[in-house]
N, C-alpha and C positions, 0 to 999 in steps of 0.2 A: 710539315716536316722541314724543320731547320737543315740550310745545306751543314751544319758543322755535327751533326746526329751522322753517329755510325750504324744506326739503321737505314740502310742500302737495298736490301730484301723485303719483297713480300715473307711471311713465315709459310706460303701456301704453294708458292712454285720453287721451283729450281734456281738459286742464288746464280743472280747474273751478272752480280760487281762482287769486290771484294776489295778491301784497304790493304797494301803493301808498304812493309815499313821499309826506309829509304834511311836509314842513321836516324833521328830525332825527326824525320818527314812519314808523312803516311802519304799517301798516294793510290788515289783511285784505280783500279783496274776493271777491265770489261770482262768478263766469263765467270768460270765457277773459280775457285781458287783450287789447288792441285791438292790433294789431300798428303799433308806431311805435317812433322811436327818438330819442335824444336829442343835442342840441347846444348843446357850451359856445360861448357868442358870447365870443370873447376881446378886444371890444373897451368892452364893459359888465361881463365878469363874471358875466354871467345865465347861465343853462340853460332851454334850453326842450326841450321834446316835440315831435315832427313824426309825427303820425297819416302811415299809409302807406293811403290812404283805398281806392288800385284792390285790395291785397292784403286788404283789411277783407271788401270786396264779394265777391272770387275766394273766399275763406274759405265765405262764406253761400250760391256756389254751387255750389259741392263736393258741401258738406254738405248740399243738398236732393239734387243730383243721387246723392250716394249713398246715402239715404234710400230714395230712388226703385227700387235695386237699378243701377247704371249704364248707364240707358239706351243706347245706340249702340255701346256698346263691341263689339270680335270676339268670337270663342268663344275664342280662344287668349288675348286679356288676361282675359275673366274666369275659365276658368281659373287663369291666375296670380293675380288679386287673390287668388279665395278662398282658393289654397294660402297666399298671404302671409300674409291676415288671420287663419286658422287658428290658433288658439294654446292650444287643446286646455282642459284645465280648473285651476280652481284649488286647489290643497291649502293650507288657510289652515294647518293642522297642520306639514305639511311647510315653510310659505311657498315655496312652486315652482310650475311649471305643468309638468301631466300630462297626456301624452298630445297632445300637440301634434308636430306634423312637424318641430320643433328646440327645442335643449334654453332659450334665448330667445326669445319672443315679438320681433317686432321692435317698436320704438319707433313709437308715435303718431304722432312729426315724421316716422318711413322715410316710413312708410304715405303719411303726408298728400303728404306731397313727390313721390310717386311718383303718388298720386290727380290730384295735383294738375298734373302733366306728360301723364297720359292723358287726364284732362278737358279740357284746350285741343285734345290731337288727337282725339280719339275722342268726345267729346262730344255729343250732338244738339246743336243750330243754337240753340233754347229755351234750354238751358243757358248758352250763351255770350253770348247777345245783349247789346249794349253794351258789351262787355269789348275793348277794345283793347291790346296791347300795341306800344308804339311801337317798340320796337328802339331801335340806336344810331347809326341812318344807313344803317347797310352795306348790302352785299347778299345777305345769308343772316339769315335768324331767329337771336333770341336769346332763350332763358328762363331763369330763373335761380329757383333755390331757394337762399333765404337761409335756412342751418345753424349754431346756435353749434358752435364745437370741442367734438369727446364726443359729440355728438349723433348722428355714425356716419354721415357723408356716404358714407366707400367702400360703405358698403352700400347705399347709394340707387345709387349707379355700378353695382353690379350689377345690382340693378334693371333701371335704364334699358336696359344691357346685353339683358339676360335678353328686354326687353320687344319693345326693337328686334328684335332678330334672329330673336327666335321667329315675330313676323309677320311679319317679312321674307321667312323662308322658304313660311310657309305663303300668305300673299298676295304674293306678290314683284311685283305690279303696282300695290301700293298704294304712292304717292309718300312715306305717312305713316313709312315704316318703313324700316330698310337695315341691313344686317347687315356694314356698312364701317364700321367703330370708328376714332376718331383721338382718343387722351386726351393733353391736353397739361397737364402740370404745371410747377410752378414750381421745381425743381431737382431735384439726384438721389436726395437724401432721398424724395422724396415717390413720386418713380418708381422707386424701390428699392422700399418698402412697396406700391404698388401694383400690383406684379408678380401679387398674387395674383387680379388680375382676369381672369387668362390662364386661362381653362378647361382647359388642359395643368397647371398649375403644380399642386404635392404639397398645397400648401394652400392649394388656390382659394377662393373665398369660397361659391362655388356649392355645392362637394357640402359645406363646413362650414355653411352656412345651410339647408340643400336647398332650394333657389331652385328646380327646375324639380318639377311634380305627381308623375311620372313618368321612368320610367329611357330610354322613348323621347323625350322632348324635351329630357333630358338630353346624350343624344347628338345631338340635332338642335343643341344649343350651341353644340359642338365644331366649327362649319360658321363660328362667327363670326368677323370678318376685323379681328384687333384688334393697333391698333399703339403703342406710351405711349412718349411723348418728350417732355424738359422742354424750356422753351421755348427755351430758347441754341439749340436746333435750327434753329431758325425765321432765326435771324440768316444775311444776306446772306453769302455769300463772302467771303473775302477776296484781293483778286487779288495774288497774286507778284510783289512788283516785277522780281525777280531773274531770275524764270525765262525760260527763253530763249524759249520758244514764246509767245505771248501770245493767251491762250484767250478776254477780255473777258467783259462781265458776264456771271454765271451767267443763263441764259436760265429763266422761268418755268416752263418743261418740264423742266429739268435738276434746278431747285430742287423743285418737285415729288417727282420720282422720289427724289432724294436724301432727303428730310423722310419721303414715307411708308414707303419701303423696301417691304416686300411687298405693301403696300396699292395702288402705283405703280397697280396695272393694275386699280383698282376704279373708279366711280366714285358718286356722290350718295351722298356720307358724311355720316356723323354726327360730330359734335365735343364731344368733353366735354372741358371747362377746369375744373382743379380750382384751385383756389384763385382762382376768375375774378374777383376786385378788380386780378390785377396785368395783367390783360387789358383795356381799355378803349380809347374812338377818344377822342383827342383832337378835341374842340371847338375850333372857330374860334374864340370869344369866351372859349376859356378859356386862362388866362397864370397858369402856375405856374410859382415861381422854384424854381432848382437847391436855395436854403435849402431853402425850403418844404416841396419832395421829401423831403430829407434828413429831416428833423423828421417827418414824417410817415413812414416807413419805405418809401421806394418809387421807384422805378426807373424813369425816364420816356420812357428809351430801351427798357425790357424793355416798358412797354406800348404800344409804338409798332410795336415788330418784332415782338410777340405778333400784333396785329390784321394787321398789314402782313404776314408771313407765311401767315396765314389768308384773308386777299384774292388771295394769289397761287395758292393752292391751291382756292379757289374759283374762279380763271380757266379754270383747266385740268383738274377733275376735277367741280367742284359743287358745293357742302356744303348740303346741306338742309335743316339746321339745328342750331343750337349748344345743349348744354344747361348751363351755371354753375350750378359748385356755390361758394359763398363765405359763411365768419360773417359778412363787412363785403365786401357788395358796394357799394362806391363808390369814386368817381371826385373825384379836390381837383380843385376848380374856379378857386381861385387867389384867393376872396374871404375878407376877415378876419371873417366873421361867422359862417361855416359852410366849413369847411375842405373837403369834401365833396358832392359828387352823386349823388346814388341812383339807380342801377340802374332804368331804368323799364321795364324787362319782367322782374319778379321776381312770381312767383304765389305763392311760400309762404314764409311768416316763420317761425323757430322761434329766435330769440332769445339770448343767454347769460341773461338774467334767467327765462327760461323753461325755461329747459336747468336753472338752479339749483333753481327749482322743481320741477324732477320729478328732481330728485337724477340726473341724468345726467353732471352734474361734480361736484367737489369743491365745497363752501359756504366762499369765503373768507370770513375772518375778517380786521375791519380795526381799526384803534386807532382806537375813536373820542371818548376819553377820556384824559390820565394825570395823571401829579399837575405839569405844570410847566404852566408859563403855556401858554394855547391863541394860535393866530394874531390878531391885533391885527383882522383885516377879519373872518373868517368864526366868528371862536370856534369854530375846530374843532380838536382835536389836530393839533400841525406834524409828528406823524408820520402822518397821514392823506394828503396831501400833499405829502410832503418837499422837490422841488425848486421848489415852486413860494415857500419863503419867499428871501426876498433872501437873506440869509446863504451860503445853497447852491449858490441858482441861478448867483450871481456867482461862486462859488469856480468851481465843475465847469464853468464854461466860460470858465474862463481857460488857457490851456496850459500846464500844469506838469510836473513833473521827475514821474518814477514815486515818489521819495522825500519828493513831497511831503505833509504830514498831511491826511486827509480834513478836512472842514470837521467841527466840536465836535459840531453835533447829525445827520450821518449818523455818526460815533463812538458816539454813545450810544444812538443808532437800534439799530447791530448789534449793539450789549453787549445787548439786550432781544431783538430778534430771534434772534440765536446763542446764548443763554443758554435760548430755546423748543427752539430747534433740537437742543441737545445735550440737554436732557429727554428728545424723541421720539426720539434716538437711545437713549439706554438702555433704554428701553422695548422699542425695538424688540430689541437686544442680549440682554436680560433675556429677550425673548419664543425666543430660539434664530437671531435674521436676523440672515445674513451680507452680506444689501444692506442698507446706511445710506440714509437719509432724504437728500434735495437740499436743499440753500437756493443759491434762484436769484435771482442779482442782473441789472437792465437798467435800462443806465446812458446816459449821454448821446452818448462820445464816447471814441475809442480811449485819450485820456490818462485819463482819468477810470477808467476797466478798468485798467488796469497801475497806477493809485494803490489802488484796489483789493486789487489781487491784492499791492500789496507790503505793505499794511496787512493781510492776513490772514497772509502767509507771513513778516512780518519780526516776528511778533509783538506787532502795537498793539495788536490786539484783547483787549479784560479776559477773554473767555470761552475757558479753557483749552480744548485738544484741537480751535482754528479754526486752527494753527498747523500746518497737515498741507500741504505741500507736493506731497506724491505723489498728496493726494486733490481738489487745486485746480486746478482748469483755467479759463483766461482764454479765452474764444473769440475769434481774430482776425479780426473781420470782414471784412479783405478777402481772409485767406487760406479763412476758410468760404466765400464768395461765391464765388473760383473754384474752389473743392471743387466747391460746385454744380454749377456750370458743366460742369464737367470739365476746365478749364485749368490750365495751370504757372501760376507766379506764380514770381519769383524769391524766392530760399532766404534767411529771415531766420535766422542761426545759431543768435541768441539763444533765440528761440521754439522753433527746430527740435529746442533741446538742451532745452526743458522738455516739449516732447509728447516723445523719446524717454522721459525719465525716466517721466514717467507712465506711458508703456508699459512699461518695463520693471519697473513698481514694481505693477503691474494682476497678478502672480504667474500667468501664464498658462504654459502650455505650451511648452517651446521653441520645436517646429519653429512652432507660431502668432507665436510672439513674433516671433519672426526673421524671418518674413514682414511684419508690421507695421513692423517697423525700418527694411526694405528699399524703402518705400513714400515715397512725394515726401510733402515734408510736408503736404500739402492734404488729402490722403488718409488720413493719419496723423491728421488734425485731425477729418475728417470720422467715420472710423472710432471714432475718439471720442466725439464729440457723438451719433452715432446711438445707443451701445449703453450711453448712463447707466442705470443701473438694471435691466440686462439681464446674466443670469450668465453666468459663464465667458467674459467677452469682456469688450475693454480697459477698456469706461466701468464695469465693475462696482462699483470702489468709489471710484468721483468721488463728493465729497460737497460740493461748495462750485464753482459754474457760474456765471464771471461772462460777460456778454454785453455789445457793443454794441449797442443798437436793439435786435431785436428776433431769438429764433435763426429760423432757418427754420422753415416750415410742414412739419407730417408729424414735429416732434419731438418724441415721443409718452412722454417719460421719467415713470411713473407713479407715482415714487417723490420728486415734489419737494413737500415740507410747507412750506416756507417761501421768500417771492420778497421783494425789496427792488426798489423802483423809484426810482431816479434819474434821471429825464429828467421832460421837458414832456409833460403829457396834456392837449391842450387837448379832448378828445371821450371817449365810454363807446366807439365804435368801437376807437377807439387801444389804453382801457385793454382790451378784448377782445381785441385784436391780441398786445398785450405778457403777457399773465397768461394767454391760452389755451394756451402751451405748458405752463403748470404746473397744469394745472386737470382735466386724463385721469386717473378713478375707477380704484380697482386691484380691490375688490370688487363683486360684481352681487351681494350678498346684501340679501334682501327682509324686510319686517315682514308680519305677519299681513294689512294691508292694502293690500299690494302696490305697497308703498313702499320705496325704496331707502332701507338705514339710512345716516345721514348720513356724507361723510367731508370733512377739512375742509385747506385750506391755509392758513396764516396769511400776511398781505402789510400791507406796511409802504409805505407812498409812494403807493400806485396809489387814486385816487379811482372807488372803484366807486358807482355808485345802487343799489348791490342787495348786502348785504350781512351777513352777523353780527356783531354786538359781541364780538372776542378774548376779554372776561372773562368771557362767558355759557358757559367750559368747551367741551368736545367732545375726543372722543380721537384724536390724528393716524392719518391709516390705517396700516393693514399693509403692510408690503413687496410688489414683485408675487409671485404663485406662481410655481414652474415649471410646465411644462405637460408633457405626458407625451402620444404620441403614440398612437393607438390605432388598430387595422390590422388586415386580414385576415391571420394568418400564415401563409407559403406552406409546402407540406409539409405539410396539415396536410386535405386534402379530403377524408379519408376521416371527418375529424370536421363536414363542412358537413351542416345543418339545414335542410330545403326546407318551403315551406307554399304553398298557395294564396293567394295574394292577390284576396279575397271582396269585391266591390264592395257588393253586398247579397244579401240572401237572400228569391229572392218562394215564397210558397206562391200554389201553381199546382193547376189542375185537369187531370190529365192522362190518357189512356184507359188504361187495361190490364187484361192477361188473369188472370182467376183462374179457378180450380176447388175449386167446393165437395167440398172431399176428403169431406163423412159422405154424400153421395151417389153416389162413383163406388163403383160395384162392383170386387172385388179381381177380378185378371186374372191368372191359373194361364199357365203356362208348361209344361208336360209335356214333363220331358224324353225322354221315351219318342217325343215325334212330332219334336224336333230333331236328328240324328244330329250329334256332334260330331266322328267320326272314321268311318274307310272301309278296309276290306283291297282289297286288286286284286291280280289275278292274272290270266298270261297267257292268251289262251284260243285253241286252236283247234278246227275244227268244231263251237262253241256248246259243247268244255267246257276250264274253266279246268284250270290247272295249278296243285293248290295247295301245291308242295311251291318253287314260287316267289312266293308273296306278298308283300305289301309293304301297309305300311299308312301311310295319310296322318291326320295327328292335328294338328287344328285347335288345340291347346294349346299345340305346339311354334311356334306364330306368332303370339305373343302381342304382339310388338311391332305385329301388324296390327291390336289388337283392342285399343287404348292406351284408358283409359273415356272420358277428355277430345275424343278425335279419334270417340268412338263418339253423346258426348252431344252434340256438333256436328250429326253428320249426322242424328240423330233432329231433332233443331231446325229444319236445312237442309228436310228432308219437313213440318214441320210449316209455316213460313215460306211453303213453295210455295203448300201448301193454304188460308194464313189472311191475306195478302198485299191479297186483292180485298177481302173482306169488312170487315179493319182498317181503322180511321178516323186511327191513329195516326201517328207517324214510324214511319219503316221499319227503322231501326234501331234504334231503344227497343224495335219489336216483338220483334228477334232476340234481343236482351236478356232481352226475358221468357220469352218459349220456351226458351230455356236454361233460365233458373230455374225454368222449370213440370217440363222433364225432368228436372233432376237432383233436384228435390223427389220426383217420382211415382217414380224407380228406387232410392229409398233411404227411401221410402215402406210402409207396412203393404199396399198396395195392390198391391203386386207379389210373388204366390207361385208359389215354385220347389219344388214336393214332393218334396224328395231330398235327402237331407243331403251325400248326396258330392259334389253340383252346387252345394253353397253355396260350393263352395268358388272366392275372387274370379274368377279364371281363368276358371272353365266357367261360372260367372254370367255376364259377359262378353259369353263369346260365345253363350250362348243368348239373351242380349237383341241383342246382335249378327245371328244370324240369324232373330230372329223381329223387327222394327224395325218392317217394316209394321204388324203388329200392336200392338206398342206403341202405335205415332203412330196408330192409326186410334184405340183403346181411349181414348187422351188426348184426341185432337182433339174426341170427341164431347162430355166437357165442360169445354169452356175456351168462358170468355164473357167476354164485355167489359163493363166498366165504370168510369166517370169515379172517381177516386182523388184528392185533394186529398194532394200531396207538393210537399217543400221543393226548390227547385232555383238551385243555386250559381250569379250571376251575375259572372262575372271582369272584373278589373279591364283591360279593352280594351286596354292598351298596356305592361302587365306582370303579363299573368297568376299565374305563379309567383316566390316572394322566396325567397332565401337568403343564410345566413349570408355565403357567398362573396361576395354582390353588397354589401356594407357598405363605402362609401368609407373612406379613414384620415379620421380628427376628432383634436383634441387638448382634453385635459382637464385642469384644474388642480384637479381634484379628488382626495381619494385614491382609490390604485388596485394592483392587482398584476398580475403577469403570471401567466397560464394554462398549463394541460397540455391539458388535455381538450375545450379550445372553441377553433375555428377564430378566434375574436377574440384576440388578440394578450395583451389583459388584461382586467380585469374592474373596474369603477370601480363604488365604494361610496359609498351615499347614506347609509347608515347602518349600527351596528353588526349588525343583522338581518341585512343584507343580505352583510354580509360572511360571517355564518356561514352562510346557505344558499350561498353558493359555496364555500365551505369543505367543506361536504357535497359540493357535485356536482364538487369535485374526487379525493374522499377513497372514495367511496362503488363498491363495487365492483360494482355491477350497472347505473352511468350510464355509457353507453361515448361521448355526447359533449351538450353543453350551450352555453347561450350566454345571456347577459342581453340580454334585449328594450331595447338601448340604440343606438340611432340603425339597427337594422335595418329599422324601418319597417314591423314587422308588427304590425297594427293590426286591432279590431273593431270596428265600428261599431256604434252603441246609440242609444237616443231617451231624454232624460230632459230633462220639463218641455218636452215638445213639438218641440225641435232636436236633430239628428243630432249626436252627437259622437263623438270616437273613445276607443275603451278600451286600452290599450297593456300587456297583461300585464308581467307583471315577470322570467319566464325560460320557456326552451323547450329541454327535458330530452328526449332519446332515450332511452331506456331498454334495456337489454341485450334483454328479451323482445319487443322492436322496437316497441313503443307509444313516442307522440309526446306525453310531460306538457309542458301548458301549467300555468303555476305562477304564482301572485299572491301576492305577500306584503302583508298589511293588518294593520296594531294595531288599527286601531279598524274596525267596522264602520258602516254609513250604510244609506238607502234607495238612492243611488246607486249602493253600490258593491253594493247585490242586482242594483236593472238589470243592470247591467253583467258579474255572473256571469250573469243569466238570456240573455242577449247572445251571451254564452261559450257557453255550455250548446248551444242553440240552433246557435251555429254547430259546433260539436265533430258534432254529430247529421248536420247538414246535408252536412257532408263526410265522416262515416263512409256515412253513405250513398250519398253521389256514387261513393267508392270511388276508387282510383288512387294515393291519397297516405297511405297504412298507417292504423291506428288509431290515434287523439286521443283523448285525456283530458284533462280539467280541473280543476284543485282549487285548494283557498283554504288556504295557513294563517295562523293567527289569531295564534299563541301560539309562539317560536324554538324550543322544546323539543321542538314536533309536527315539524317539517320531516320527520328524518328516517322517523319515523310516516306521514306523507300519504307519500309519495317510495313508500316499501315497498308502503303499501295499493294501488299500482298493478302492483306485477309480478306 
């Protein structure tokens, strides 16, 4: 990590610097940064700072009360917290975390955000005191957690999720909790992507994060009653002039049932509003013009039938309470000084300047230098800035011809921006990627976009290869808007014939293609814009995104290096609004100190307070990965791998029977006094006939004389006799009386003077009929006594794990597919690891295998006084039916002794429990032993 990287933070703890700007200086600071935000007064020119003073306080008491361990909370949240906060340990070597219940830690902001939703309900009374959140008038609660973009709001949604309905179900009388879901989003982008909140769906978020402890509250999930509608949902009927019947207004019960759909027959729901800024009650005293709206990017009829919607469905069902998720939760208030109203029931801040600090987005990069004259008022580069110098501002909002010239200096803007751009394309080209880099433009106003788009396609531009027509797409904001929506819009030809091209020029598939062709064009648009930067699908090689305002929330294209902004930014709110689409990390790769390495977006026009200098270097990121789907393979069970899943292991003091074998005397059998077989013959008057005998031979009944069904019934004699006396379980005792019989009959202790009687058979049955004797000869010394032994304590709600039970996950790591392991494929952390799966597919005496990756079987160890988990690295069955547990380590540590002594320990504990075959355990050090250790087990 470069000291001139504004990443400062881990993404995994508590921000404990922060950069403060000083006039044109940033300057290091030690602690959290004070949660507030900033505002341009547009009618001085100033900026000021606005401390968010109740979110300072909620901060301070979080943070005792979690100190404290979460006073009031149920058993069912803290359960979930510790599975949450769990994140196993760190490999500075590797930069990863080991041994944690998912392959990411979740972020600090999750945690806090989710803390900080239980602390207001679950909280003791102490904790809370003073803290008021006022709401917004209505008649249901609202909380809101303020999240920059990137910070991973849908994961706090599951969360919340996860949290409601778990104590829903196990408290269902607690008013706190309700397992009635109602997500409303801001279009269908957002509730397309949010599908994977559905505990049904291939790639929920739950078994990809494993959100529940446990495989039983996993399924207790599947009970929740979840419904995701964007908010055009909410909008009133429209009554049919035409129609003959005249049905009048929809009735609150109508609109109800229609809005939740299977929710209809729930009631005291929960409401999650995701992008909750376009949600808000308009205020009496607050007057904001139809301009205003405009300029500020927002819909004043979508936040009027958002809440109005949500009142009517409070009439008739209840809502409990609302949770908001929003980067800029606020409301325009209609004054020229402060364009905006904050949210005053918002408990938790996590910032874009805080978001940049812990490297959770990209670090733009802004001009704040060049060589031509700087602005006449701020002496600051006019490309920091752009529309705010006169020259621009007046062109771009004059109405002009699409063929009219951009204004001279956004010309020379994107000669420097497009000239960056095609750099990080060759780079990326040169690297082997077949997705190109974004430069995303957001501009003022639909002429302004089509001057745009003909200044890149008709060739102004000085930087050759910005002349790609097939890779330019203009986004039409009113045909994306009812994309959203889901409405028609009448068919502009012009535009309709440039998304065909682009689709057809996207080299996909027929039968796909042809399906997109045949799509309205809203949809064709939408289809577009969702899959910039996404393979095998139409936006893959869009390289140049111009926009009106601002594109929709949930548009997550991870491949834009470069934004231009052309409009008014009178607020850091706005410029978060416009640049959060372009600011989603394409890497989670980490430094030794568990810092995200930097990746950076260059922007031209947007006035960020938080910022890098362009010419302090940085390399644009990598393209995204693919991701490769990883899955139980069916057909494949005779290869699944079972273990006990060991909560711990207590040594215990428990009774049982031994016998000092150098004191019992040896006990002779004479076969001379057992008769093993019998002649009989008829007899009258007291004499037989022996010229008719018959003999009965106890050898020919051997299936009666089976030794397992013989060393039972000596046990069952002995049980009878030792039943009172025992102090023990009754069943542990039967236990040992087996093992005491089959010890003493295969014992020096038991002689049969006869060679022809050793033979198994007639052994058999002369312990067969002489049993009393035996059991009396035993019973006399067997004695009791207290034994310190290990005893398996099981995990209470899923005892036993197997390979089988491994949800699908996807990984953008490399990886290959398998023969010999019930997992699908095999994903490599490194080239080690590839060669031990290379063994255990190659090797003929492994008959099945599987890598300790997302199975969940885990050991637990103590080092440095706290329990952690150890998560070996494979789990090998072996042909001779032994279960190797297999650790691959280059280096060795004192930890990673624990941790085999851990192993060791539990290997013992369950060879002895017995049920689940023989376990082994081994280490190798060196890739050359692999197949060495592997062998030294069969």
């Amino acid at each position: 990590m470069t000291t001139r990287s504004l990443i400062i933070n881990s993404p995994y703890d508590a921000p404990s610097a922060y950069w403060e700007r000083d006039g044109k200086q940033m300057t290091l600071q030690q602690g959290r940064r004070p949660a507030a935000y900033e505002i341009f007064d547009t009618r001085n020119n100033t900026q000021r700072t606005e401390p968010l003073e109740q979110v300072n306080r909620i901060r301070q008491r979080v943070d005792e009360w979690r100190a404290d361990g979460y006073p009031g909370i149920t058993s069912v949240t803290r359960q979930l917290l510790y599975h949450w906060i769990e994140r196993g340990d760190w490999d500075p070597d590797a930069c990863r975390w080991e041994g944690g219940p998912r392959q990411y830690p979740f972020y600090f902001c999750q945690l806090e955000a989710i803390e900080s939703l239980i602390w207001w309900l679950e909280a003791q009374e102490p904790y809370r005191q003073g803290i008021f959140l006022s709401g917004d008038g209505g008649p249901w609660e609202r909380i809101c957690n303020k999240m920059a973009t990137g910070s991973g709001k849908t994961s706090v949604m599951s969360l919340i999720i996860t949290w409601q309905t778990l104590n829903a179900i196990h408290y269902p009388k607690d008013r706190r909790f309700s397992k009635a879901v109602l997500i409303i989003t801001p279009g269908l982008t957002v509730k397309s992507r949010l599908q994977v909140l559905k505990p049904g769906h291939p790639q929920n978020v739950y078994d990809e994060f494993n959100l529940c402890p446990n495989e039983a509250m996993r399924q207790q999930l599947n009970r929740v009653e979840l419904v995701i509608e964007n908010w055009h949902t909410l909008m009133p009927l429209k009554e049919q002039a035409r129609s003959v019947v005249k049905k009048g207004k929809e009735s609150d019960e109508a609109f109800t049932r229609r809005v939740l759909g299977s929710l209809a027959n729930e009631r005291d729901l929960i409401v999650i509003n995701d992008e909750a800024h376009h949600a808000y009650r308009q205020q009496a005293e607050s007057k904001v013009s139809k301009k205003q709206a405009e300029e500020l990017g927002i819909d004043l009829e979508e936040a009027t039938r958002w809440i109005e919607g949500l009142d009517r469905i409070h009439k008739t069902r209840r809502i409990r309470r609302c949770f908001d998720l929003s980067a800029t939760p606020f409301a325009p208030t209609g004054k020229s000084n402060t364009e905006s109203g904050l949210f005053e029931w918002i408990v938790s801040d996590f910032g874009l300047n805080d978001a940049i600090e812990a490297g959770l987005v990209k670090t733009p990069r802004v001009v704040v230098r060049d060589d031509a004259l700087a602005n006449a008022k701020t002496y600051a580069s006019k490309l920091y800035h752009l529309y705010r110098e006169d020259e621009v501002k007046e062109d771009l909002n004059r109405r002009a011809e699409p063929t009219a010239p951009l204004p001279d200096l956004v010309q020379k803007a994107y000669a420097l921006l497009a000239y960056d751009w095609k750099e990080t394309r060759n780079q990326w080209e040169a690297a082997g990627h077949s997705i190109p880099p974004v430069m995303l433009t957001v501009c003022n106003r639909t002429e302004t976009a089509a001057r745009i788009e003909h200044f890149f396609n008709g060739g102004d531009c000085l930087i050759q290869d910005t002349q790609a027509p097939d890779t330019t797409l203009r986004v039409d904001s009113k045909v994306l808007e009812k994309a959203e929506q889901g409405e028609n819009i009448t068919k502009d030809k012009q535009y309709a014939a440039r998304l065909e091209a682009l689709i057809k020029a996207a080299q996909l598939p027929a039968d796909k293609e042809a399906d997109l062709l045949g799509m309205k064009q809203e949809e064709q648009l939408r289809a577009l814009v969702d899959t910039v930067g996404k393979r095998s699908q139409p936006g893959q090689s869009l390289q140049n995104v111009i926009s009106v305002a601002m594109l929709s929330e949930g548009w997550d294209a991870a491949n834009v290096t470069h934004i231009m902004g052309l409009r008014a930014f009178t607020s850091q709110l706005l410029c978060e609004q416009v640049i959060g689409r372009g600011l989603r990390r394409v890497s989670h790769d980490m430094d030794a100190d568990r810092k995200f390495l930097p990746e950076y977006v260059n922007v031209f026009g947007v006035p960020l307070s938080i910022f890098q200098d362009a010419s302090e270097g940085g390399e644009a990121p990598p393209p995204p990965k693919p991701s490769v789907r990883i899955e139980v393979e069916p057909g494949r069970n005779h290869l699944e791998i079972r273990w006990p899943n060991v909560d711990r292991i207590d040594n215990v003091l428990k009774p049982e029977l031994v016998i000092d074998w150098q004191s019992v005397p040896t006990l002779t059998l004479d076969p001379a006094q057992t008769p093993l077989n019998a002649d009989i013959a008829p007899s009258l008057t007291g004499s037989p006939n022996l010229a008719m005998v018959t003999e009965i031979d106890l050898e020919r009944a051997v299936e009666e004389f089976r030794l397992q069904n013989l060393i039972f019934r000596a046990a069952r004699k002995l049980y009878l006799q030792n039943q009172v006396a025992f102090g023990g379980d009754k069943q542990y005792l039967a236990v040992q009386l087996i093992r005491l019989v089959e010890q003493f009959l295969f014992s020096d202790k038991l002689d049969i003077p006869s060679l022809w009687h050793q033979n198994p058979v007639r052994r058999r049955l002369l312990f067969a009929l002489n049993m009393d004797t035996v059991v009396g000869h035993v019973n006399r010394h067997v004695t009791e006594q207290n034994v310190e032994r290990q005893e398996l304590i099981f995990d209470e709600h899923q005892p036993i794990g197997a390979t089988a039970y491994m949800r699908p996950w996807l990984t953008t790591k490399p990886c290959a597919p398998t023969e010999r392991s019930q997992i699908s494929h095999v994903v490599y952390d490194s080239t080690w690891e590839k060669m031990v799966a290379d063994v255990c597919e190659d090797h003929p005496s492994i008959a099945a295998w599987a890598k300790n990756d997302h199975l969940d079987f885990k050991v637990r160890y103590l080092w440095r006084g706290s329990s952690r988990n150890f998560v070996p690295d494979y789990l090998i069955r072996l042909a001779n039916g032994k279960t190797l547990v297999l650790e691959v380590k280059g280096q060795d540590s004192q930890q990673n002794a624990e941790k085999r002594t851990a192993m060791e320990t539990w290997v013992k504990a369950v060879n002895e429990q017995g049920g689940f075959g023989q376990w082994v355990f081994d280490t190798v050090f060196e890739p050359a032993q692999t197949r060495d250790v592997i062998e030294g087990h069969l």
